[in-house]
C-alpha angles and dihedrals in degrees: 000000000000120000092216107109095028143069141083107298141177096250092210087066102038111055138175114293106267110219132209116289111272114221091041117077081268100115086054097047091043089066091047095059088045088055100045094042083052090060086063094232108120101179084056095046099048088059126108109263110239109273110007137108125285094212094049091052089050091053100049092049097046084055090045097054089038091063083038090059093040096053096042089049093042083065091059104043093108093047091038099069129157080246103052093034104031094162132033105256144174093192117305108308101052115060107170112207121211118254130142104179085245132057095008113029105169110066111246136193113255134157125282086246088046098044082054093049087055088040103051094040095052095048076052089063097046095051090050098050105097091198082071115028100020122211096205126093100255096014098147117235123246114266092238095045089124100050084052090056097046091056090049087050102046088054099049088053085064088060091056094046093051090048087049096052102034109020099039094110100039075057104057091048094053081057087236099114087106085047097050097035081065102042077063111046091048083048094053098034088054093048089044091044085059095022082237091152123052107231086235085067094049090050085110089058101028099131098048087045102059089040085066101042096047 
């Protein structure tokens, strides 16, 4: 049995699966991407389906791996402590500090758990806001949309990478590793199918990186 979708977690950081927004063609291109991820061919899966909207495609996915990165993180929350994870790391020489322009403007140092936690509930917010990802049928999408996705995506590629560099083996021994290995091609083949991450951001990931886009 797999152990995604059990085990003991902190409930602030897991949180209910968030779906498409409703109004929106999300529910259809969420079965798309349901389809096409169901043909195995990723490369195939992450593209723009002919004839929609670029903006549309961008929203469902950011609210897809963002329940993809909430769920994988959710299997590691006893193993993921402010103790055993005092700072938020990507192996020793990228360390990621917490701030979100609003409420806390001047980056600080927080626990890997906590910086989640920031993390997860302000992509929350965004994805709630209908001003920036609208829940109506024709709601026009805000003119710096992508900006905002690029900044959700480029955060929630810090999660992988801390889970890469600190949590592998816990991984492994969960029997997740193939899991996880897929969450994040599909991850990196989506951001490099839109260049919604800059390569300087993926170094602590570089080879695996490089391994996926070739």
């Amino acid at each position: 049995m797999s152990l995604f979708g059990l085990g003991s977690r902190n409930q602030k950081t897991f949180r209910p699966k968030k779906s498409a927004p409703t109004g929106s063609k999300g529910a259809q291109l969420q079965k798309h991407i349901d389809a096409t991820l169901g043909s195995g061919n990723l490369r195939e899966a992450v593209k723009l389906p002919p004839g929609e909207d670029i903006n549309e495609w961008l929203a469902v996915n950011t609210v897809d791996f963002f329940n993809q990165v909430n769920i994988m993180f959710g299997t590691l929350t006893e193993f993921c402590t402010p103790s055993n994870c005092p700072t938020m790391t990507a192996g020793p020489k990228y360390e990621y500090r917490w701030a979100d322009g609003v409420t806390i403007k001047k980056p600080i140092e927080v626990s890997a758990p906590k910086y989640v936690e920031y993390l997860m509930d302000w992509i929350e917010s965004q994805l709630d806001d209908e001003t920036i990802f609208p829940q109506r049928l024709g709601a026009p999408f805000p003119p710096n949309f992508r900006d905002v996705v690029k900044t959700i995506f480029k955060r929630l590629f810090r999660v992988y990478a801390h889970i890469y560099h600190s949590h592998f083996q816990k991984i492994v021994s969960l029997k997740e590793e193939a899991h996880l290995n897929t969450c994040f091609k599909h991850f990196v083949l989506f951001t490099w199918e839109f260049r919604l991450i800059e390569k300087a951001e993926l170094a602590p990931l570089e080879d695996l990186v490089d391994s996926i886009i070739q």
